[in-house]
N, C-alpha and C positions, 0 to 999 in steps of 0.2 A: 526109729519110729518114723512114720511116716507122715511129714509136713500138711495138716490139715487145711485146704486148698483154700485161698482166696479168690474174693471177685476181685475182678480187678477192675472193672467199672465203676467198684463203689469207693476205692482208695488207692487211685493210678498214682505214681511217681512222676510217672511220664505220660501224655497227651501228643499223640500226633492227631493232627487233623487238618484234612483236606488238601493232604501233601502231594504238589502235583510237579515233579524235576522234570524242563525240556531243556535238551541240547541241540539248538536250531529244530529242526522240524522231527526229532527222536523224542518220542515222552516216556522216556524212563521209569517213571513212577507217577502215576494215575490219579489221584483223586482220592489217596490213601487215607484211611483214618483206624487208628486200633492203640490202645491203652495197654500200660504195663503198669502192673500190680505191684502195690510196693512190698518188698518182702518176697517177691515173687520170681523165677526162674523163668523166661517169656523166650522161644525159639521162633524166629523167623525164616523159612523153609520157603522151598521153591526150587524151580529147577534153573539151570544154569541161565541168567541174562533176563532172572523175573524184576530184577531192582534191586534185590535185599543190598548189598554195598551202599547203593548209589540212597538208600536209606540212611543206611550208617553213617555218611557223609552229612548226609545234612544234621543230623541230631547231632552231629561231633563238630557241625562247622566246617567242616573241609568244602561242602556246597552251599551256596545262599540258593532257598527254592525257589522257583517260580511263584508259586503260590502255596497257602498254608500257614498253618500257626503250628510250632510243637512250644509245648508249656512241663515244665520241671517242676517241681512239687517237692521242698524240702523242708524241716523243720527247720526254727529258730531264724535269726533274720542276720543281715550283712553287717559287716563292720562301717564306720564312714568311712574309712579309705573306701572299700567295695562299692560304698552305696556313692561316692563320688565318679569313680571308674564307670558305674554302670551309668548313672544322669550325664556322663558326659557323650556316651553312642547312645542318646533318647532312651525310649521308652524301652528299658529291657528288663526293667525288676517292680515287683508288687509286693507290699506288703501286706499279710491278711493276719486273724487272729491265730490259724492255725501253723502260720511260716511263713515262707516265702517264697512266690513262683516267680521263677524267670522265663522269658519268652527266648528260647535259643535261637528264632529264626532270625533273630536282629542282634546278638551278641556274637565278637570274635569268637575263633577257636578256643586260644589259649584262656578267653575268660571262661568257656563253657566250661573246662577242667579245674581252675583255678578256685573260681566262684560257685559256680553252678555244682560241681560236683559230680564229671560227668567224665570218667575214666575210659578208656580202647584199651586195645590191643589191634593186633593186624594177621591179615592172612598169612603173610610174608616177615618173618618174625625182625623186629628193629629192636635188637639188642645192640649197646655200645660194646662190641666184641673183644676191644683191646683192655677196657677194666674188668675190674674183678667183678664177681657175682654181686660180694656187697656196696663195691661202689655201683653201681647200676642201681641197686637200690636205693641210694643215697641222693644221688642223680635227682630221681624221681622227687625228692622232698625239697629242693632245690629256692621254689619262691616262700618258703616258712623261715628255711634259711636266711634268704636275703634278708626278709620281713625282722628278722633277732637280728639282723646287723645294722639295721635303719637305713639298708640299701647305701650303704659307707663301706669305710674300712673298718669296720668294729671287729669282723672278723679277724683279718689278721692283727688288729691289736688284744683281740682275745678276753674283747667284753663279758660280764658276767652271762650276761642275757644269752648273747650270743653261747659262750659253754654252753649254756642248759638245753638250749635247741638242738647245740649238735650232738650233745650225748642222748635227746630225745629220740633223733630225728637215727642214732645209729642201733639205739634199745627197738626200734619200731621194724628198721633193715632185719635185724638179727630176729626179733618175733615171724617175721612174713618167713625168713629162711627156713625156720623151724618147721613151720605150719605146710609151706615147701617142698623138705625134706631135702634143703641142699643146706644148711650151717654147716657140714661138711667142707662141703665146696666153697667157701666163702671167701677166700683168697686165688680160691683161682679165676681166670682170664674167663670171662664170659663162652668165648668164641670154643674153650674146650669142652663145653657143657654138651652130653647126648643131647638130639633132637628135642626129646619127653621133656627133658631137663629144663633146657631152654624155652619151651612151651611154658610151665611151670613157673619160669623166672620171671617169665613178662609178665602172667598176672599176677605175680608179687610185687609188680615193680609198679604196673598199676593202679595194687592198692594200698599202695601208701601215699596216696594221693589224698586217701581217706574219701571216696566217690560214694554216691549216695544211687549212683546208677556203673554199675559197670558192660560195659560193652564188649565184647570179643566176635574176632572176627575169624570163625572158624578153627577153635579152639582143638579139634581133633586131628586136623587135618594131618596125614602123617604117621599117627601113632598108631601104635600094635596093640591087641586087645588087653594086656597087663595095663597099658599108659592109659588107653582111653577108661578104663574103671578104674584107675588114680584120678583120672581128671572130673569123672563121674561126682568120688567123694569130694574131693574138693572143692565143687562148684556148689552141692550140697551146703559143704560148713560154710563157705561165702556167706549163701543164701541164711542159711538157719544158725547160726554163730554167730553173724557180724552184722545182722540184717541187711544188708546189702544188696537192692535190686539187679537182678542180672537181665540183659539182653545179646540174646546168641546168635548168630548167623551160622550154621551145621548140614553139613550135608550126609553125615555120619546119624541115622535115624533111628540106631540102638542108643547112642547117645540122647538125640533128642526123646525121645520117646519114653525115656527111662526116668528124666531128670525136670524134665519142663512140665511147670503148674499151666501154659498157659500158649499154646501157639496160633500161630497166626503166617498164612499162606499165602504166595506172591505168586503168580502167573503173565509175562508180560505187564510187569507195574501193575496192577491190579489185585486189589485181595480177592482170593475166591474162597477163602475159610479162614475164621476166628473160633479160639472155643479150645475145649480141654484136649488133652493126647486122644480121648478115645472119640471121640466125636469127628477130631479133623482126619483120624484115622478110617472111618467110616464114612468120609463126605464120599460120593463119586464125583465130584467135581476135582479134589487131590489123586484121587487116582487116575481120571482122564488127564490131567495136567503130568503126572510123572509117567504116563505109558504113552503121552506124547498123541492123544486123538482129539477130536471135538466132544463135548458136553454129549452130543447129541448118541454117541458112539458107545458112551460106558457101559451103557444094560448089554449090548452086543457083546462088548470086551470082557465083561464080566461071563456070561454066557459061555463064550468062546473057552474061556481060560475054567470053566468052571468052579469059581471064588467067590465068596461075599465077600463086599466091602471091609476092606481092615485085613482082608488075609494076607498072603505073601503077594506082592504085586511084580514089577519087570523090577530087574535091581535098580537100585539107588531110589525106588520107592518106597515110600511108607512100607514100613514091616511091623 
C-alpha cells in the first residue's frame, strides 16, 4: 500500500536553514534551507558538484558551516549523562513539551550519532572488511556496550548488566541480518560480501544505532536492476516499519522517483526546486539544471527536443 504522503513542513525531524558552506572564496552551499518529514523518505538530487555531500557533512558533522542553523527534532529527552556531555559544548540541546531538538551546527560528530540520532552511510562503502558480517554489526552498538560496562572492566568480568546488553545488542545484529537477507552470511568476513550485499550490510550496520534520521550517501550507486528494487523495498520498510526518517543523496532517478515522499534540488549550492516527485519532475528549472543550459533556454530545449516537462529528459535526468 502505498504510504499516504506527509508535509513535511508541518512535522520536520530535520530543519536546515540558511545553510551557507565556503571554502576560502568556493561557496559550496548557498543560503540552503528545506525540511525533512518525519516518517518521510526526502531525496536530495542535483547534478555532479551542486553541494549535496558537502550537505551531508554538515548535518553529520564532518563540516562546522559558515553560517546556518540545522535543528533535529526527536521525541523523549536525554539522559544526565547526555544532558551533561551536551551543557559542556554550550548550547546544543532544548528541552520542549514535545521532545527534544538539538542544534547539530554546534555538536560533535560522534555526539550527532550517539545523542542526536543521526546515522550515514558513504558513497564509498567503510565496511570493517576483516570481521564478520555480524561483528560489523556489533561494532556498531559499541557505546550502549560501554554504557552496560560503566565504561570499566565489567565486561570482561562479565557483569550481569553487562550480559544483558550483549545478548541485546547481538538479538538486535541478528534481527537487522534477517531484515537484510544476509543471517546466512553471518560468519563470514565482511570483505567476501557481493557489492549488493555489502551495500545492504552498511545500512544494517547503521541501524542499529537505532537513528531517528538515517542518511545514506548514494545508496544505489553500483547496483544492477534486481539490487536497486531490493534496495527500493528496503528503504520502504525502514521508512514504514521502523519509522525511521530517511535522507538520500541518488543519482539513480528510478530510484529516487519511485521511493521519495519529498525531494529537494541542488544546483551550484543552491535549491532550485523543493516539493513532491512529480512536481520537481515538472519544474523546468530541474530540467535546465540536468540538460546543463541557462533558465532562460528551457522553453527552447524543451521545443527543440519536443517534450513536456517530466518526459524523458538527456540521461542521468529526471525520468
Amino acid at each position: 500500500m502505498q504510504k499516504e504522503h506527509r508535509n513535511w513542513a508541518a512535522d520536520p525531524v530535520l530543519s536546515v536553514e540558511h545553510l551557507t558552506m565556503r571554502f576560502g572564496g568556493l561557496v559550496a552551499v548557498d543560503d540552503l534551507s528545506f525540511d525533512v518529514g518525519r516518517g518521510d523518505i526526502t531525496a536530495l538530487i542535483g547534478p555532479n558538484g551542486a553541494g549535496k555531500t558537502t550537505v551531508f557533512n554538515c548535518v553529520t558533522g564532518f563540516y562546522k558551516p559558515t553560517e546556518g542553523r540545522i535543528t533535529l527534532r526527536r521525541d523523549g529527552t536525554v539522559s544526565t549523562e547526555e544532558l551533561a556531555e551536551l551543557t559542556r559544548g554550550g548550547n546544543q540541546y532544548r528541552k520542549t513539551d514535545k521532545g527534544s531538538i538539538f542544534l547539530l551546527e554546534r555538536m560533535a560528530d560522534f555526539r550527532i550519532t550517539e545523542i542526536a540520532g543521526v546515522a550515514r552511510t558513504f558513497q564509498n562503502i567503510r565496511l570493517f572488511g576483516g570481521m564478520t558480517v555480524l561483528e560489523n554489526l556489533l561494532v556498531a552498538q559499541h557505546n550502549e556496550l560501554m554504557r552496560a560496562s560503566n565504561y570499566t572492566i565489567g565486561g570482561l568480568l562479565g557483569l550481569p548488566g553487562y550480559r544483558r546488553a550483549a545478548e541485546a545488542a547481538k538479538e538486535k545484529a541478528v534481527e537487522w541480518l534477517r531484515r537484510v537477507d544476509l543471517l546466512d552470511r553471518a560468519d563470514d568476513p565482511a570483505a567476501d560480501l557481493p557489492y549488493g550485499a555489502q551495500r545492504r550490510l552498511e545500512i544494517a550496520r547503521a541501524l542499529c544505532t537505532n537513528p531517528v534520521l538515517l542518511c545514506l550517501d548514494e545508496p544505489a550507486a553500483g547496483l544492477n536492476p534486481r539490487e536497486s528494487a531490493e534496495l527500493n523495498t528496503l528503504l520502504k520498510s525502514i521508512r514504514d516499519d521502523h519509522g525511521v526518517s530517511v535522507l538520500l543523496i541518488e543519482h539513480d532517478m528510478g530510484v529516487v522517483m519511485e521511493i521519495s515522499d519529498h525531494i529537494i534540488v541542488l544546483d551550484y549550492g543552491k535549491k532550485i526546486s523543493d516539493g513532491t516527485a512529480s512536481a520537481v519532475r515538472n519544474d523546468p528549472k530541474v530540467i535546465a539544471a540536468y540538460l546543463g543550459v541557462d533558465d532562460e533556454e528551457v522553453e527552447e530545449v524543451e521545443r527543440d527536443l519536443h517534450v513536456k516537462p517530466g518526459a524523458a529528459t538527456a540521461e542521468g535526468g529526471p525520468q
